[in-house]
N, C-alpha and C positions, 0 to 999 in steps of 0.2 A: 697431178701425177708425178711431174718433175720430184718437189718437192718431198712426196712416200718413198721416191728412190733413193734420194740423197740419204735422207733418212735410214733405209735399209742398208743402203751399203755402211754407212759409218758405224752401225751394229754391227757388221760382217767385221769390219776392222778393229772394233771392238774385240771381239773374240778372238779374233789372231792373235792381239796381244796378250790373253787375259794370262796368268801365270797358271792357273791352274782352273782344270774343270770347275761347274760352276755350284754342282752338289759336294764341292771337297770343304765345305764347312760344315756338313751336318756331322752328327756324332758316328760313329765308328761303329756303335751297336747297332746303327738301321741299315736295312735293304738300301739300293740305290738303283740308278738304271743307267743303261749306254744307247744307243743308238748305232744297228751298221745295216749297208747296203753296197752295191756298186753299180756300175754300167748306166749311166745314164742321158745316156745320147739319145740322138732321134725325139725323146717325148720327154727329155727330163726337165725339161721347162715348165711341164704343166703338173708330173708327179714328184719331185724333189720337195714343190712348195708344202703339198699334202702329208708328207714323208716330216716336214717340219715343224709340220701339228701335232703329229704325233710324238714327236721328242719332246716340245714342249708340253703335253697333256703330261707324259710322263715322269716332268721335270728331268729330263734326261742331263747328264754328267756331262756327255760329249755325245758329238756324232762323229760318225767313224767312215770315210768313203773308202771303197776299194779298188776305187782305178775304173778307167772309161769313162773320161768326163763329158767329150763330145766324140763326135765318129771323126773328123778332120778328113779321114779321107773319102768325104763325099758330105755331101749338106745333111747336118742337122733339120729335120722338118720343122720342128717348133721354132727355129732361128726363122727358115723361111717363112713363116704362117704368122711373124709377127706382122704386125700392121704397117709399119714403115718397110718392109722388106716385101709384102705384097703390094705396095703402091710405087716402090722400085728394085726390083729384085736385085740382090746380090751376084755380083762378080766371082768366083770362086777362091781369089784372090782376097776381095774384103770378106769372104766367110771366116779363111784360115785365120784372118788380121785380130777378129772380133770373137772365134768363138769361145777360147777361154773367156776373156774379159765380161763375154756373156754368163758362161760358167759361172764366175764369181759374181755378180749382179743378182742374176735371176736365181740361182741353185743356192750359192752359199748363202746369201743376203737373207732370204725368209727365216735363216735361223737363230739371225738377233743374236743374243747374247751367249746362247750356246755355245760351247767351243767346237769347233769344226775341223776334224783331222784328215787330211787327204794323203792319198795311198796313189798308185801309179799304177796305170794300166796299160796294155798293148798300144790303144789308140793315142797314148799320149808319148810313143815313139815313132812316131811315122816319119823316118828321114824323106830327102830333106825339110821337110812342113815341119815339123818339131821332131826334139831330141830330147835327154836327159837333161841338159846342159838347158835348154829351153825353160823346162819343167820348173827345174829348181829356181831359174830368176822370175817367175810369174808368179809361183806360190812362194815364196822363201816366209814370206809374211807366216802364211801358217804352218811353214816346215822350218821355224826357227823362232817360234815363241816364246817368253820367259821359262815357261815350263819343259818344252823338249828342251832347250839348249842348256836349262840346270841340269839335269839329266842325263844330256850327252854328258855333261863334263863332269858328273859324278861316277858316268862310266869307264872315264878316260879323261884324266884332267887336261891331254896333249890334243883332245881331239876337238877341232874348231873345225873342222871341215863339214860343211853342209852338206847331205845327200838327201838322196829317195827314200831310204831304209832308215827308222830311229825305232824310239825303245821311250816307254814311260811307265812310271808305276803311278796306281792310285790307290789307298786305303788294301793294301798289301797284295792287288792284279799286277804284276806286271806284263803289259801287252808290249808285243813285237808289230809294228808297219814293216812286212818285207815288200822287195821287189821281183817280183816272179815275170816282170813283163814281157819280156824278151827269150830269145832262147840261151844265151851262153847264161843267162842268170837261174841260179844263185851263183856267181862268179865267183873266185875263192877268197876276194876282199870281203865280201858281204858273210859268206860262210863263217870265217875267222872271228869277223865281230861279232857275230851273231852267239857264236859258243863261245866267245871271253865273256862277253853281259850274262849270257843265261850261265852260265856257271858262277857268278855274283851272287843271280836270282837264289840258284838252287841251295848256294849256303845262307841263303840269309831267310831267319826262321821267319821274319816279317812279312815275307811274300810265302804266302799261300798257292797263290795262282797263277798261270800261265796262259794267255788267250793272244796266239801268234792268226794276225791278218794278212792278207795278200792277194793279187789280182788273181793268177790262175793255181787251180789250186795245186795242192800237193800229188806227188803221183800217182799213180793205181790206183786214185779214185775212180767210184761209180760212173764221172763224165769222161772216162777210159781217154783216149788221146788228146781230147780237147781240154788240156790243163798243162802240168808241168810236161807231161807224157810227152810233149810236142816235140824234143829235143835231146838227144842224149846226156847234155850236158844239163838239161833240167831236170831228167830221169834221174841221175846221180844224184845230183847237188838235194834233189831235193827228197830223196827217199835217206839223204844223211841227213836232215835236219827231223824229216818223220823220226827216226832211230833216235834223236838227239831228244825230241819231245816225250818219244818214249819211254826213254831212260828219265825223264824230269818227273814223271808220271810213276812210273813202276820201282825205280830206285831211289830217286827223293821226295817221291810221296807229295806231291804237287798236283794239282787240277790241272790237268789242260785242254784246252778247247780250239778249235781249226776251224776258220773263216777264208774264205775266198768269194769268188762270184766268176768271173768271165763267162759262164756260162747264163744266158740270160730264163732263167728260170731257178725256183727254190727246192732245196733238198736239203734235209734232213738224213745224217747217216750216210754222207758220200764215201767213208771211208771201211764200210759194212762191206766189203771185195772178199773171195779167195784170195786173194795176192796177201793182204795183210791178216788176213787170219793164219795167214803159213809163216807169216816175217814180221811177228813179233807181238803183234794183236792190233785191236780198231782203237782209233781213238774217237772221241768226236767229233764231226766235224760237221760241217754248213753250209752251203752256194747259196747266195741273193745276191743275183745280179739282177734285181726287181725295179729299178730305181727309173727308168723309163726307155729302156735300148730294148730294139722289135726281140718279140718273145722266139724262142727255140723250142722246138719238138723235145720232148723229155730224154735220154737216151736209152739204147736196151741196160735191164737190168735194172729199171729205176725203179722197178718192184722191189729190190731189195733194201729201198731206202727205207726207215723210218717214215718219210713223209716225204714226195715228191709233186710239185704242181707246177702248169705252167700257163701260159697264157695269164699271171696275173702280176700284178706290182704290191710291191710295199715294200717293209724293211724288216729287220730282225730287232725285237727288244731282248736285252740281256738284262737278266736282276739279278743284281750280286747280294749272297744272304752273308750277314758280318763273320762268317768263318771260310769267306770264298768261293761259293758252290756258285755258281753260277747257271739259274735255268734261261733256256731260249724260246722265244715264242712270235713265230711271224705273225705281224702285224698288216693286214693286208688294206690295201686302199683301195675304197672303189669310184666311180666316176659321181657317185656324190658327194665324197670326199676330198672331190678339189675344191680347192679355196675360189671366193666367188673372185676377191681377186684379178686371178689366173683366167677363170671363166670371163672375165667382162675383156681381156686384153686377146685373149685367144677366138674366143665368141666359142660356144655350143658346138657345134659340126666341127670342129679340130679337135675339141678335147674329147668328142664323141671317136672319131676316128680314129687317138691312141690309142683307145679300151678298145676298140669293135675290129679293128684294124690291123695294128701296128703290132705283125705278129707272121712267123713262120709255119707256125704251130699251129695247122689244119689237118 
């Protein structure tokens, strides 16, 4: 057992470093695929692994996380339910010590050579237990790899400074990691960069696509205050970047597509509101916070989504067709889609209890 671990991680390290996704050698003229989700606290020990069968089935490019890696501020159940942590339980103390390094181990590790993009979430600023500043020294591995950091400095040759928030293009997507986690964000450092790179994007005939990630989503979504909505300064900030994708979309004639999660269920069409039917139009948009954090009750109006479900996990696959288009299509896991694996480390009646369980939504 030792020994599969070593093993796993040193592919998780593998992928940090790699320079570039790992379908960016196929030709230009085929489809390709990504991989996104977020939230996966609580059960994401036992659905993450499952989540990275599926990237692999579909030779996926990258996987994309959106923030919420563990809950921090309370136990992880799948930390507890491991086997050396039922034969001496954790101190609350050795949880916060352990539960990224768990993160990375058990979540990032199953996905081998995959590249693995991590995003920031709410739970990953919980003063004083973790900060920003936290964040970026545990992950820098994968928030500073060959490929983002050619990137950064293609965006800004001056810019050496590591954050939460980057920018990468592939086979002419250029995707946005923002930080929505907090309330004063999108802060006006992050805004600033945010519109110098995408006005790069918009002149450059080579990028076709725009597909901006982030933990909560944008505002006047369908999950109404439980997103940027939470704070004025995220109501703002982030109904000028909607405007900004808009204008990418409507005046440069760009694809663009809007991912989030914080909300722990899936939706198609969060951005189908009155509010943006009167200011300016819908874009596409997405929530999968599927990834294993207890499920949420749907919210009013989730009739108006495209596709709304909850009580279930998986992830989003995106296929990019060679002029940009990109369709989306959840990927759902079910409890016989964990890896046995997970099953033999976990035993049956835990991974029975995420699915049957580990949920709000009655």
């Amino acid at each position: 057992m030792i020994g599969r671990v070593l093993v796993v991680i040193a592919a998780a390290a593998l992928s940090a470093a790699g320079t570039q996704p790992a379908a960016a050698q196929q030709r230009s003229s085929d489809a390709w695929h990504f991989v996104v989700s977020g939230d996966s606290r609580n059960c994401g020990d036992v659905v993450m692994p499952g989540i990275a069968e599926t990237a692999k089935k579909n030779q996926a490019a990258f996987y994309w996380h959106l923030g919420d890696l563990r809950a921090i501020d309370k136990f992880d159940e799948d930390i507890q339910h491991q086997p050396e942590h039922i034969a001496k339980p954790l101190s609350i103390a050795d949880y916060e010590s352990i539960a990224w390094p768990d993160f990375i181990d058990s979540q990032i590790g199953p996905f081998g050579s995959i590249p693995f993009l991590v995003g920031i979430g709410n739970h990953e600023t919980i003063p004083p237990v973790k900060t920003r500043e936290d964040f970026l020294v545990q992950f820098a591995d994968w928030l500073n790899t060959p490929m983002l950091r050619a990137q950064r400095l293609r965006d800004d040759p001056r810019d050496h400074r590591l954050k939460t928030y980057f920018h990468w293009i592939d086979r002419g997507v250029a995707f946005y990691s923002l930080d929505s986690a907090t309330a004063e964000q999108f802060d006006a450092a992050q805004v600033g960069w945010f519109e110098r790179v995408l006005e790069k994007d918009l002149a450059d005939a080579t990028v076709t696509t725009i597909v901006a990630g982030m933990h909560k989503p944008l505002p006047e979504s369908i999950s109404g205050g439980y997103g940027m909505n939470e704070s004025p300064a995220g109501t703002d900030s982030g109904r000028r970047v909607y405007a900004d994708l808009l204008r990418a979309k409507n005046v440069a004639h760009k694809r663009v597509y809007v991912l989030a999660s914080h909300s722990h269920y899936y939706m198609d069409g969060i951005f189908n509101t009155g509010y943006w039917k009167q200011h300016g139009g819908v874009l596409p948009g997405w929530i999968v916070g599927t990834a294993g954090a207890e499920r949420y009750a749907l919210p009013p109006h989730s009739s108006d989504a495209h596709v709304a479900l909850t009580n279930v996990y998986g992830s989003l696959l995106g296929t990019v067709q060679p002029g940009g288009e990109i369709s989306f299509e959840f990927e759902k896991l079910a409890e016989t889609d964990v890896p046995a694996s997970v099953i033999s480390r976990y035993g049956h009646d835990f991974v029975h209890w995420c699915f049957a369980e580990n949920t709000k939504a009655r």
